[in-house]
C-alpha positions in Angstrom: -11.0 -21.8 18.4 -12.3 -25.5 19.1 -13.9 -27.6 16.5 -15.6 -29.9 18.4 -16.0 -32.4 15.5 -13.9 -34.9 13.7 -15.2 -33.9 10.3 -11.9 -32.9 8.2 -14.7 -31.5 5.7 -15.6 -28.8 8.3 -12.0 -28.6 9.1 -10.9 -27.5 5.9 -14.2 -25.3 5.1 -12.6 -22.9 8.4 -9.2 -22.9 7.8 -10.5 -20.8 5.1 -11.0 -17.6 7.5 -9.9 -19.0 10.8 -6.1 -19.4 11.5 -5.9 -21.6 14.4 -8.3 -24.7 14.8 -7.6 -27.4 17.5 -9.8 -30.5 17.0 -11.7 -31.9 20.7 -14.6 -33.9 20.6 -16.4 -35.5 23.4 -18.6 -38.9 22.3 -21.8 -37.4 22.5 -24.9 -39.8 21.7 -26.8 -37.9 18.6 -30.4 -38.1 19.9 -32.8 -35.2 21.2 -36.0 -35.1 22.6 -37.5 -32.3 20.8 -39.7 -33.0 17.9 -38.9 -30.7 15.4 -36.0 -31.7 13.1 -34.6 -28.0 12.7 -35.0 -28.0 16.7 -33.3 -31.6 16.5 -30.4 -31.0 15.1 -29.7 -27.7 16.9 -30.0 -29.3 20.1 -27.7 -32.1 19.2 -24.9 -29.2 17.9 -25.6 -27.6 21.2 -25.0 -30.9 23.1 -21.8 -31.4 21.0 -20.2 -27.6 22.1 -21.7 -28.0 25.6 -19.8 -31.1 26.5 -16.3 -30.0 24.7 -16.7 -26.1 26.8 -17.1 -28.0 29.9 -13.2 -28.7 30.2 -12.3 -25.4 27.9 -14.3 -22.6 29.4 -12.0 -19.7 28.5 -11.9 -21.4 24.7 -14.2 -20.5 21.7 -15.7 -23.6 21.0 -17.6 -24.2 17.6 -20.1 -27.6 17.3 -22.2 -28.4 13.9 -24.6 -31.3 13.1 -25.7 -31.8 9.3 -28.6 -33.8 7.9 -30.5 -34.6 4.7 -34.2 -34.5 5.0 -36.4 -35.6 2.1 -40.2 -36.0 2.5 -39.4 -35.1 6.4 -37.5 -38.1 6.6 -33.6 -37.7 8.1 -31.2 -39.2 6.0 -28.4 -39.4 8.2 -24.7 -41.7 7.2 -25.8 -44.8 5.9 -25.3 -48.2 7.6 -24.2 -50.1 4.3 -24.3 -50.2 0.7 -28.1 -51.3 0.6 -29.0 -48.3 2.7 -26.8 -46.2 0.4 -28.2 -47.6 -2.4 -31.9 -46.8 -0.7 -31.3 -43.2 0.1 -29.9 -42.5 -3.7 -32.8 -44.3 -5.3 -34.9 -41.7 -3.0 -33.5 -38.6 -3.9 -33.0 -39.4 -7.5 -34.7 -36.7 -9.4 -35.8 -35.1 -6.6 -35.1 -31.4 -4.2 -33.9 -32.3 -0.7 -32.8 -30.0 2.1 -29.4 -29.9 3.3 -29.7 -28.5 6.6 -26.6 -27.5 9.3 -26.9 -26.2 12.8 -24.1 -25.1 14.8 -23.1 -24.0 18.1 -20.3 -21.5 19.5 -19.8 -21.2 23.1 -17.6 -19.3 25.2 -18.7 -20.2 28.7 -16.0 -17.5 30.3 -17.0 -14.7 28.2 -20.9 -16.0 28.5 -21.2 -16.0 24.5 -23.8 -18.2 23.0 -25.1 -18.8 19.3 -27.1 -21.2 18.2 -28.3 -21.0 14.5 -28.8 -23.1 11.4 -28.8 -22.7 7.6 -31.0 -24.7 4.9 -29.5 -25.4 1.5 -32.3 -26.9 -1.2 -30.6 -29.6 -3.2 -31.7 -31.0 -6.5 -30.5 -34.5 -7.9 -30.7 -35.5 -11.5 -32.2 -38.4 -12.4 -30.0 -41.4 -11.4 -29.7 -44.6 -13.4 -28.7 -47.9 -11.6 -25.2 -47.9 -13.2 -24.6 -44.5 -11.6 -25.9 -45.3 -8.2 -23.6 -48.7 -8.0 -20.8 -47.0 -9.4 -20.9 -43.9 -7.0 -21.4 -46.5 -4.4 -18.9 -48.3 -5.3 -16.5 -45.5 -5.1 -16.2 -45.6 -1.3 -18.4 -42.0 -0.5 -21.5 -42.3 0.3 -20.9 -44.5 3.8 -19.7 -41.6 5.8 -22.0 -39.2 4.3 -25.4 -37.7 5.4 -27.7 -38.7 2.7 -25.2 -40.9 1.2 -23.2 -38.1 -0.7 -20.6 -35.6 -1.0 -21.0 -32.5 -3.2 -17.6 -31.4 -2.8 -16.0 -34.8 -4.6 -17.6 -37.6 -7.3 -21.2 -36.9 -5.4 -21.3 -33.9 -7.3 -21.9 -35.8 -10.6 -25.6 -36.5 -9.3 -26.5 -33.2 -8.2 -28.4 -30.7 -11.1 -28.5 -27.7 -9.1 -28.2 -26.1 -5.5 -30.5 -23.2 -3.8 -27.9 -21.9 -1.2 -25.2 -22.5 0.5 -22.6 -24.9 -1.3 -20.1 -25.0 1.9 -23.6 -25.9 3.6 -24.1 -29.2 1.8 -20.1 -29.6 2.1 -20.6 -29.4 5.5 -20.6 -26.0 7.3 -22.4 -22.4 7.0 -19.3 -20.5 6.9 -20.9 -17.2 5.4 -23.5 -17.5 7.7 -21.3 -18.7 10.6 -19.0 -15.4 10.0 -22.3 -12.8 9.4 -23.6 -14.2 12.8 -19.8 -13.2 14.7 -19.7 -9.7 13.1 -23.3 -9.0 13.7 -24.2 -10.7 17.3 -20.7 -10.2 18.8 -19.7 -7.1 16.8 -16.2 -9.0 15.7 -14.4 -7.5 13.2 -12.9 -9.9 11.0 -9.2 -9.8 12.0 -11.0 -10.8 15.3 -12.8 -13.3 13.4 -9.4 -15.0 12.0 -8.0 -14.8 15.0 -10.5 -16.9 17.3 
């Protein structure tokens, strides 16, 4: 299988089931037209797979796109520590949803699925020190919503509705259910994509 993302989060989240991952992006510019988020990001996933199947048609390739929304705002990587410092502040004591869509294309075998998952997040009430201390620890720049659950991020997070590997990154219980129930895969197939 092809991950069509540089992400060594969602690297590692399916080298849990899936035995062989090569890594081939194409730079894809992260916008859509449509005006739904959930429709958003699902087209921008698509985009992402689209692009990297072109070249790799016999190939199963596998796109994602994750974002933060909070009071239907996206809160995507921030741009610097002021942003960072912004989006924590925001979700400070507050539920967000973490939400993933991904795309996996086989353009020989004309395979095609396109879903999401939604994961509600709830952060604990953040004091200053914490925020500039997190911040200060190098995560929250390369982050959507300026945080990672699955390292010192976690120490602002009171409780998650859902999907952990979601909020790390990818859906993989979903992603998996979706193989074995749309393409009938059983799961030695599965690990052997």
């Amino acid at each position: 299988m092809i991950l069509a993302s540089k992400s060594p989060r969602r690297k590692e989240i399916l080298e849990k089931i899936f035995k062989n991952i090569d890594i081939k992006t194409k730079e894809v510019e992260e916008v859509s037209d449509k005006n739904d988020v959930l429709e958003q990001i699902m087209d921008i996933a698509n985009k992402k797979a689209i692009e990297v199947a072109k070249q790799n048609k016999t190939s199963y390739i596998l796109a994602a796109d994750t974002v933060v929304v909070y009071d239907n705002m996206v809160l995507g990587k921030p741009q610097n520590k002021e942003e960072a410092k912004k989006y924590l502040k925001m979700l400070s004591g507050n539920t967000h949803n973490v939400i993933t869509a991904y795309s996996f294309l086989n353009i020989e075998k004309n395979i095609k699925i396109l879903n999401y998952e939604i994961t509600k997040v709830t952060f604990k009430k953040l004091d200053n020190e914490l925020i500039k201390w997190y911040i200060n620890q190098g995560e929250p720049l390369d982050k959507a919503g300026a945080y990672g659950i699955q390292e010192k991020g976690n120490l602002l997070v009171e409780k998650i509705e859902g999907d952990f590997y979601n909020v790390m990154g990818f859906p993989l219980s979903k992603f998996v259910s979706d193989l074995r129930e749309k393409l009938l895969y059983d799961l030695l197939q599965i690990e052997n994509l």
